[in-house]
C-alpha positions in Angstrom: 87.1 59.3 -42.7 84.4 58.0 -40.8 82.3 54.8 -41.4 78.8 55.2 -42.7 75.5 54.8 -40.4 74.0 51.4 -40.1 70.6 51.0 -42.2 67.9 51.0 -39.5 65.0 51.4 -41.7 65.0 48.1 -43.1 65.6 46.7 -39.7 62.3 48.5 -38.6 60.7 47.1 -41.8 61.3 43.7 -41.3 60.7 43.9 -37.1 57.5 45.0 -38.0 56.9 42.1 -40.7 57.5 39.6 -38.3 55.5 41.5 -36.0 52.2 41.5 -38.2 53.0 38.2 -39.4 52.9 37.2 -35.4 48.9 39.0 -35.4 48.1 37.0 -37.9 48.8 33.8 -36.5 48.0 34.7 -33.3 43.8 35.5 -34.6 44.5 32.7 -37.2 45.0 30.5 -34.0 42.3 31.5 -31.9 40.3 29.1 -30.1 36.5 28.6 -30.2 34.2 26.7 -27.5 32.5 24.1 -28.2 29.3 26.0 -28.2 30.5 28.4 -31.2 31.5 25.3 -33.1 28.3 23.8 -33.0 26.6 27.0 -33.6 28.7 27.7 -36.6 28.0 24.2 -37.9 23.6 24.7 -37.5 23.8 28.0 -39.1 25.3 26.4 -42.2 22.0 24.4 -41.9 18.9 26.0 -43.4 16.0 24.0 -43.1 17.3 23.3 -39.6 17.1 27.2 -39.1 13.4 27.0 -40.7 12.5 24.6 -38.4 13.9 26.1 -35.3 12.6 29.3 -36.6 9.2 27.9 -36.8 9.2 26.0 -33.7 9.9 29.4 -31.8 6.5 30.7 -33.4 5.0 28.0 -32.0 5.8 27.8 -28.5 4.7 31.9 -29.1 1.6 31.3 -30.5 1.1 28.4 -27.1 2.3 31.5 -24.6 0.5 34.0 -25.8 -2.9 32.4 -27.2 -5.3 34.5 -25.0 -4.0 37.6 -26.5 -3.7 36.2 -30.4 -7.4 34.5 -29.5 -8.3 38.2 -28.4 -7.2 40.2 -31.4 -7.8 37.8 -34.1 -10.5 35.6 -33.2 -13.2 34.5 -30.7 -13.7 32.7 -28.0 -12.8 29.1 -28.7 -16.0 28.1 -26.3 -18.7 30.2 -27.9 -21.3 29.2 -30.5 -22.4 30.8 -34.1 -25.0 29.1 -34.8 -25.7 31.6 -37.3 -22.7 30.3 -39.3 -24.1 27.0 -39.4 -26.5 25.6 -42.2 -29.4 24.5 -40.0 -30.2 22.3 -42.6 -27.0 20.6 -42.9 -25.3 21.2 -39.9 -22.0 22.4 -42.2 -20.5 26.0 -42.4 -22.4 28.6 -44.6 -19.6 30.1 -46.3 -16.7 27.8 -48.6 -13.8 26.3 -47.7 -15.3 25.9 -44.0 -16.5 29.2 -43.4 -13.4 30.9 -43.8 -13.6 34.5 -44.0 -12.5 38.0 -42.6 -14.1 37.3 -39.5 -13.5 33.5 -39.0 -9.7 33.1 -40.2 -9.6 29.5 -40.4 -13.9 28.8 -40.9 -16.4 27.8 -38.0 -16.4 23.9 -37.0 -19.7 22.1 -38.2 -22.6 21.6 -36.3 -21.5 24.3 -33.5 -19.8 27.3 -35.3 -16.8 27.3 -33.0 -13.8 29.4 -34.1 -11.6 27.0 -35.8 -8.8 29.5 -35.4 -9.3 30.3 -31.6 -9.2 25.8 -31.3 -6.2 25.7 -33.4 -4.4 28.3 -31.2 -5.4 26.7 -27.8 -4.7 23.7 -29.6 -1.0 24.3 -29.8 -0.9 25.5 -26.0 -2.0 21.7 -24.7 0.2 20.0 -27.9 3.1 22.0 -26.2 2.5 21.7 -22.5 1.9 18.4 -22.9 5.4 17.5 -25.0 7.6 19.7 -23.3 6.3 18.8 -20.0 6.7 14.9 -20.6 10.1 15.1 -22.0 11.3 16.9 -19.0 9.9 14.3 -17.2 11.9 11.6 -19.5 15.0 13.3 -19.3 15.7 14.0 -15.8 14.7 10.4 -15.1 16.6 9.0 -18.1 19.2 10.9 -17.7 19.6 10.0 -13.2 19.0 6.0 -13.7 21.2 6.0 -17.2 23.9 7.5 -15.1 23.7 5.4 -12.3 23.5 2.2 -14.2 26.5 3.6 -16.7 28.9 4.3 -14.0 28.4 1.8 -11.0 27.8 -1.1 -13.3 27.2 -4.8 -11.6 24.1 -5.2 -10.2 22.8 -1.9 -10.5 23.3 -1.9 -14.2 21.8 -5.3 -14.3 18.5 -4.2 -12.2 18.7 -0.5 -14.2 18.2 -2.3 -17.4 15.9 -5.0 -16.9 13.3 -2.2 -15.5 14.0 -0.4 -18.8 13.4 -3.7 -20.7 10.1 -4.1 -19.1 9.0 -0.6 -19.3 9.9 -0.5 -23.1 8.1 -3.2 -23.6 4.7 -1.9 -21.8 1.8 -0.5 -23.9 1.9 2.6 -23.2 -1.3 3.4 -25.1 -3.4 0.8 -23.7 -2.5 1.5 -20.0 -3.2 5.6 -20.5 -6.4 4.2 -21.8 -7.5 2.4 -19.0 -6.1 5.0 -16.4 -8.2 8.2 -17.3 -11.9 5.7 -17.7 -11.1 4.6 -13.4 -9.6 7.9 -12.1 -12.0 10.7 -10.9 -12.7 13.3 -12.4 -11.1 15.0 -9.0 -7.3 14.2 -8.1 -4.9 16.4 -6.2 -6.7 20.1 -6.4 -6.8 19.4 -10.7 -10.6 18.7 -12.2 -11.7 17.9 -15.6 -9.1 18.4 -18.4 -6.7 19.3 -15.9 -6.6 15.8 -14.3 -5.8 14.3 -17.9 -3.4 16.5 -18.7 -1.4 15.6 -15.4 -2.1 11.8 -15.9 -0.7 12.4 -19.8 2.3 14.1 -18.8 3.5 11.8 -16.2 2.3 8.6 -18.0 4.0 9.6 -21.3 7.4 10.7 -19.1 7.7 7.6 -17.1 7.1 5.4 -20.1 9.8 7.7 -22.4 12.6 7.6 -19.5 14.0 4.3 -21.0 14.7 5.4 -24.2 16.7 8.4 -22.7 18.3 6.1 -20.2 19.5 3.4 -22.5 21.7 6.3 -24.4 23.0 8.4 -21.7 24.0 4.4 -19.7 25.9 3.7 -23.1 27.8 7.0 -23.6 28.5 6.6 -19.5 29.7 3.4 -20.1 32.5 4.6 -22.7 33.1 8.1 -20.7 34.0 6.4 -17.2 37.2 5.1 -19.1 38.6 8.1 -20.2 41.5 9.9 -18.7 39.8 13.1 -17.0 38.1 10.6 -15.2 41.1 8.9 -14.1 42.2 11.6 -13.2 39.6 12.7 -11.1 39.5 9.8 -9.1 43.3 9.7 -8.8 43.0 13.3 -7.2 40.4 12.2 -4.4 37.6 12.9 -6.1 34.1 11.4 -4.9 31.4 10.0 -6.9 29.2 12.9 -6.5 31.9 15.0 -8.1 32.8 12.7 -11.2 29.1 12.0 -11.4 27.4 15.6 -11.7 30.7 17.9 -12.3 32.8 16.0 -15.0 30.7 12.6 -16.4 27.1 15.1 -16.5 28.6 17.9 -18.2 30.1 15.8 -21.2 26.4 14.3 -21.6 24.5 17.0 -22.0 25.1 17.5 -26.3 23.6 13.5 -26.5 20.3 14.2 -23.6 19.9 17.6 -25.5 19.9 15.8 -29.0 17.2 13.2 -27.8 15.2 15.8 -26.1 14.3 17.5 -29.6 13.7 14.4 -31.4 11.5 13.5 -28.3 9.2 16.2 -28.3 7.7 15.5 -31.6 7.0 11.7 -30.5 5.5 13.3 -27.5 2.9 16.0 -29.7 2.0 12.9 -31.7 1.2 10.4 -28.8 -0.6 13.1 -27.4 -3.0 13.7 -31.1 -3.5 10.3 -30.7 -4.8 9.3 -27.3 -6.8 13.1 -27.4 -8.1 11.3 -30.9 -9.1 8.2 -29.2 -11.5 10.3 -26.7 -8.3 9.5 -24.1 -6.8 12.8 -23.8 -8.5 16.1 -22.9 -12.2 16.9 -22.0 -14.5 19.1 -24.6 -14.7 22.4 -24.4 -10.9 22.2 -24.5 -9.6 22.5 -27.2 -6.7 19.6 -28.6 -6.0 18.5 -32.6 -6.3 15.3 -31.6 -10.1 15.9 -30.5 -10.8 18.1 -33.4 -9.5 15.3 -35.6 -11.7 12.8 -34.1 -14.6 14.8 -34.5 -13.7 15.7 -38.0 -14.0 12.0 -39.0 -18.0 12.3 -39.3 -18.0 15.3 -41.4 -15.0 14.9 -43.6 -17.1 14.1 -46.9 -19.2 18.0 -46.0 -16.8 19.7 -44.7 -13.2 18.5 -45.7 -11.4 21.8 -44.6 -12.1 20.5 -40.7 -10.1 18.1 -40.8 -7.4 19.5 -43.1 -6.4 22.5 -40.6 -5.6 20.5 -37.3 -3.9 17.7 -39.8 -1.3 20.2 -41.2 -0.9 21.9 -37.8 0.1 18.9 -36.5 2.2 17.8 -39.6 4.1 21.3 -39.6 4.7 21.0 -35.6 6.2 17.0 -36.0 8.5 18.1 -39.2 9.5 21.3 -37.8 10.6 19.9 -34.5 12.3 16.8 -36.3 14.2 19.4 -38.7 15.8 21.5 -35.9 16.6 17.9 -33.6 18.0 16.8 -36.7 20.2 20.0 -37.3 21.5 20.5 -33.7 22.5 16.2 -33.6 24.9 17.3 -36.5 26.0 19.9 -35.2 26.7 18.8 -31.8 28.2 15.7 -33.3 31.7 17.1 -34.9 32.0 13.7 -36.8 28.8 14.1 -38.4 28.3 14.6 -41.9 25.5 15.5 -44.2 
């Protein structure tokens, strides 16, 4: 008689089972960088997305202005005097001369294209910010560093220039810089030169504020145990400085940086509307602003175009810096 076969079958079965199961956990499992963590947490943000959204039409709009000028508008220079009321000095047509032809109406007393101004407009707003806060951040970002990780008396002198600078009016001293400085300087002329003197003065002065935070988050990273490590293994300051402390910095600098910008656009409205920043015929919100004070009551709509440029730039800015801060920040909550 001979014995029966073994069941193999349900062996098979149950091999396979543990062998999906396995899969499973395995993708279940899978790791994710630090990058796709933080991604995954800003797309779960909408009006973060809206504002990062918009801020990419912006810094389009600031690139390619000649072409959007060209295709949509006029020059921002020229004149139309024929859309003026020579009476009045004020734009023919309602809501300030708005029509096919003049998107956003003719500025009083001249007939400029508001349009063509707003778009140019955006291209100095931009340069100007971005420009400024690159200028903060690399500075901020060395000095906080330095002071953070050697400590003693480099700390000490570190943060007592911070302390003074922080305390300086910025405002007053940009002020008094563009009325003695030529008109000439280093190759630049007119505009140029106070563009150059806006985006170093505004950088210098905005270093501290970047410094202060990386110093502190230095401060608590020198202690930990990669650094230790590092040190233990031979490693020299130039090493733990710009290959293991910088790298672990970068989610804070690149949190500040977008809440910086914004600060930046506004400083910038506001020394352009105190006759401080660019030179006419260039075009700024700032200095459409300021000329928009004597002809708000006539012509209300000259004033209400740069004003909500300028408020959709600041919120949309301070919507996506505060969407990437929680997402780079895995403790942070909503």
């Amino acid at each position: 008689m001979t014995a029966p076969l073994p069941d193999t079958t349900a062996k098979t079965d149950a091999v396979a089972t543990v062998d999906a199961a396995t899969d499973v956990t395995t993708k279940s499992v899978e790791g994710r960088s630090l990058r796709q963590i933080a991604w995954n947490r800003l797309k779960r943000d909408k009006l973060a997305l809206a504002g990062g959204v918009v801020v990419v039409f912006l810094v389009l709009v600031a690139i390619f202005a000649p072409l959007i000028v060209d295709v949509f508008g006029h020059p921002p220079e020229q004149f139309h005097q024929d859309e003026i009321d020579p009476l009045f000095g004020t734009p023919k047509e309602a809501f300030g001369g708005m029509s096919s032809e003049f998107l956003l109406g003719v500025e009083p007393g001249n007939g400029r294209d508001v349009f063509s101004r707003v778009v140019y407009g955006a291209r100095i707003s931009l340069l100007v910010a971005f420009l400024a806060a690159l200028v903060a951040v690399l500075l901020g970002t060395v000095f906080g560093i330095i002071a953070g990780y050697f400590g003693g008396w480099v700390d000490m002198v570190i943060s007592r220039v911070m302390d003074m600078l922080l305390a300086f009016p910025q405002l007053l001293f940009i002020i008094s810089l563009v009325s003695v400085l030529p008109n000439d300087l280093l190759g630049l002329t007119g505009s140029g030169v106070r563009i150059a003197i806006l985006i170093s003065v505004i950088g210098f002065f905005g270093w501290p504020y970047v410094g202060r935070i990386v110093r502190g988050q230095t401060l608590s990273l020198r202690e930990k145990e990669y650094i230790e490590a590092a040190r233990s293994l031979g490693a020299g300051r130039r090493y733990v400085l710009f290959k293991e402390l910088l790298p672990n910095l970068v989610a804070p600098i690149t949190v500040y940086t977008t809440l910086m910008i914004p600060t930046n656009i506004l400083t910038e409205a506001a020394l352009s509307f105190l006759g401080a920043g660019v030179k006419p015929p260039t075009s700024s919100w700032g200095q459409m602003l300021d000329k928009a004070v004597d002809t708000y009551e006539t012509d209300p709509m000259f004033m209400i175009i740069p004003g909500v440029a300028i408020f959709v730039t600041v919120l949309a800015f301070n919507l996506f810096g505060d969407g990437v801060r929680d997402a780079l920040d895995p403790k942070g909550t909503r």
